[in-house]
Structures are given as structure tokens and as C-alpha cells.
N, C-alpha and C positions, 0 to 999 in steps of 0.2 A: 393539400397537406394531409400526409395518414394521422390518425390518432395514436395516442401513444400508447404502450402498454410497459409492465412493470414485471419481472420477476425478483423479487427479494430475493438475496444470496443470505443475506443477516439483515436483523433489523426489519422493521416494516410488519409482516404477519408471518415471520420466523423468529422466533427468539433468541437472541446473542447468545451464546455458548464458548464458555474461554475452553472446552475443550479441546477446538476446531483450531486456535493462537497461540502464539510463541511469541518470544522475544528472538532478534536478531539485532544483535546492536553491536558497535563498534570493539567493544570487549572478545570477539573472537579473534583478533586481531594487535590485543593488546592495548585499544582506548580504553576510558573510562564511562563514557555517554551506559545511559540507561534509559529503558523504558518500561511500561507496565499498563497495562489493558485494563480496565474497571470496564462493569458492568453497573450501571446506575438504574434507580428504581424504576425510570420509564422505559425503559427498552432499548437507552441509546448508551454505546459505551465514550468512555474516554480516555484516549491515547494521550499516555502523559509520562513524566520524566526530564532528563537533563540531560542537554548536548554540552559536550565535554570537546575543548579545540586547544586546550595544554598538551596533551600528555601524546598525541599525533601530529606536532605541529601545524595546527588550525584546520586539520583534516579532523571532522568523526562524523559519525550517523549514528542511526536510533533506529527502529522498524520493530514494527508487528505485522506478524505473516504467517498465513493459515497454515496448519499442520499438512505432511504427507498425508492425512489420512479421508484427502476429498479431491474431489476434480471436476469438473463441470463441462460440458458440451454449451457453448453459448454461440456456438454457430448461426442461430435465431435470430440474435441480436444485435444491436448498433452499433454498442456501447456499453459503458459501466455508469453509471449515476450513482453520486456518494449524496446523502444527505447530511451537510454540515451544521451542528445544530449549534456549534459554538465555535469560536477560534482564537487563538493569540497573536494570529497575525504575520507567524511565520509560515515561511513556504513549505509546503509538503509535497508530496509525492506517493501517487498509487502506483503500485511496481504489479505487472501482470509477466508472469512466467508459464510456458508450454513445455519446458522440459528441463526434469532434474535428475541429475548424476546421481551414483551411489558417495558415498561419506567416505571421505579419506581414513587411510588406517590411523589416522591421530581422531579422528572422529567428526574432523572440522566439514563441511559442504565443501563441495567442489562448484568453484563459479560456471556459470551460463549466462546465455545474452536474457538481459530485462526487457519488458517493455515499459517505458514510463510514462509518465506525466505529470508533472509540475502544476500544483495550485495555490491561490492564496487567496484567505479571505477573511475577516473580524469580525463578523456575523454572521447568523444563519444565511446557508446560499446552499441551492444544488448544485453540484458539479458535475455537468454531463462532459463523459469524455466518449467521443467514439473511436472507434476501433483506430482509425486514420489518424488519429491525434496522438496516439502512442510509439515514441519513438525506442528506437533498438539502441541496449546498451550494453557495454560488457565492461563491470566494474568500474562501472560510474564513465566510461568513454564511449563517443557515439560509434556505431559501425553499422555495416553495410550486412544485413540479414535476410536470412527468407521470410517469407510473411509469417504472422502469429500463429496456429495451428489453435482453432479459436472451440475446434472436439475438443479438443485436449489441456483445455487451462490446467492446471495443475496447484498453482498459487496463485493470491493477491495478497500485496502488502501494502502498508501504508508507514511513511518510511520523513522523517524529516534529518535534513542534512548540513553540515554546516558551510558549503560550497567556500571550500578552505578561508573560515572565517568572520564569513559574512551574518551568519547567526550563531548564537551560541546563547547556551543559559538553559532554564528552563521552559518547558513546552507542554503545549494543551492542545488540544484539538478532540471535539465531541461529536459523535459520525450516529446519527438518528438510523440509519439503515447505508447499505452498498445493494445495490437491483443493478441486474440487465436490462437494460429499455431498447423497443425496439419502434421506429417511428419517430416522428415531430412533435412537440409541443408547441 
């Protein structure tokens, strides 16, 4: 078994910057759900906010997702590893994207296929997801894609949804760091 190693994308020996974050929440679209990024005093932030499943009929999401203004070659690596330092126990989702459209003339994003992964946890836990664990989506449906284009990341989000009803309310989740790892633990 190889040893592991680590590159911090945020968190760890980079320090969080909400410059690099956005909101994408179900309000482009006309929900209510919200979200909000905090950077707290140790270096970890926390994704938090209110999933909203009235006002879409039991459809909405929430998400924070890095700006246009980075992209990463993780070609090196396994995988994405989140370090969760806290949770409420709903499911989340880290959403990895290799390519984005320009912005409609109303200003909104133009969809592309996601690549996801579904997690959940109530305590501090790592979540190592590797490349192979991430499934192809396009607007929240599964499909048949070409592989990730893993030069070219472009985005990561971290995204919780109400899987038409099944959660809703408020939400937390506190991410110590996101790294590429490359190797076994």
C-alpha cells in the first residue's frame, strides 16, 4: 500500500478565502433555500443556511461553489478528501465540474454535466472520495458522459439538497479543509 499524500485546495496550510465562493442556491430559479460560507477562527469554514421545499414543490438546493476565477489540474490525483469537522447529519454533496458555458443573456449559468457525490455524517469524519466514486449529472439526472477532464477542474461545490422532500430546514456542515490525495491510507 503507497503512502498517502495531501495537496490542500482550502483549509489545511491554505487559508480559506471567501473570495475564491459564491452562493448558488435554488433562488435562481425562483426557490427560497439560502446559503452562506463563514470562515471561522480556526481555519475551517461553515456551510450553512436553510433548505426551503414550499415554494418548488419539495424540490430546492443550497450550494457554495468556487468562483470562475481558479481551476486546477488534479490529474496527480485519486481523489478529493473533505475534512468534516462538524455535521447536522444531512446529506451533502461535493459537485466537481470540468467545464463551464458562458452566462445567458439574462445572466443566469448555463447547465453542464456535474460530477457528484453524496455524503453524510454527525461527526468529524474524512471523506475520501476518489475520482471513480463520482457520478455524471445533468441537473440533478444521472447520464451517460465522457470521463472528467481531471487538467481542467474548473469548479468544486459543496451543495445540500432536498431530494424532493426528504430534508429540509436548516443546515450546517463545517469542512476543516478539501485536498487532493493521492495513494492509500
Amino acid at each position: 500500500m503507497a503512502p498517502s499524500s495531501h495537496r490542500f485546495l482550502f483549509g489545511g496550510d491554505q487559508r480559506w478565502s471567501l473570495t475564491y465562493w459564491t452562493s448558488s442556491d435554488d433562488r435562481v430559479r425562483g426557490g427560497s433555500s439560502y446559503s452562506t460560507l463563514t470562515i471561522l477562527p480556526n481555519n475551517t469554514v461553515q456551510f450553512h443556511g436553510h433548505l426551503d421545499i414550499t415554494t418548488l414543490g419539495r424540490a430546492g438546493f443550497a450550494s457554495q461553489r468556487t468562483t470562475d476565477d481558479i481551476s486546477w489540474d488534479l490529474s496527480d490525483a485519486d481523489g478529493l478528501e473533505l475534512d468534516v469537522a462538524g455535521s447536522d447529519g444531512k446529506v451533502y454533496t461535493l459537485v466537481v465540474k470540468d467545464r463551464l458555458l458562458p452566462t445567458r443573456a439574462d445572466g443566469r449559468e448555463q447547465s453542464t454535466i456535474s460530477w457528484e457525490y453524496d455524503f453524510q455524517t454527525v461527526e468529524r469524519a474524512i471523506v475520501r472520495v476518489r475520482w471513480e466514486d463520482l457520478r455524471a449529472s445533468y441537473r440533478g439526472r444521472k447520464v451517460d458522459a465522457e470521463p472528467l477532464d481531471l487538467r481542467n477542474v474548473k469548479r468544486i461545490s459543496i451543495m445540500v439538497r432536498s431530494f424532493f422532500g426528504r430534508q429540509e430546514g436548516d443546515f450546517l456542515l463545517d469542512v476543516a479543509s478539501i485536498a487532493a490525495f493521492c495513494g492509500d491510507r
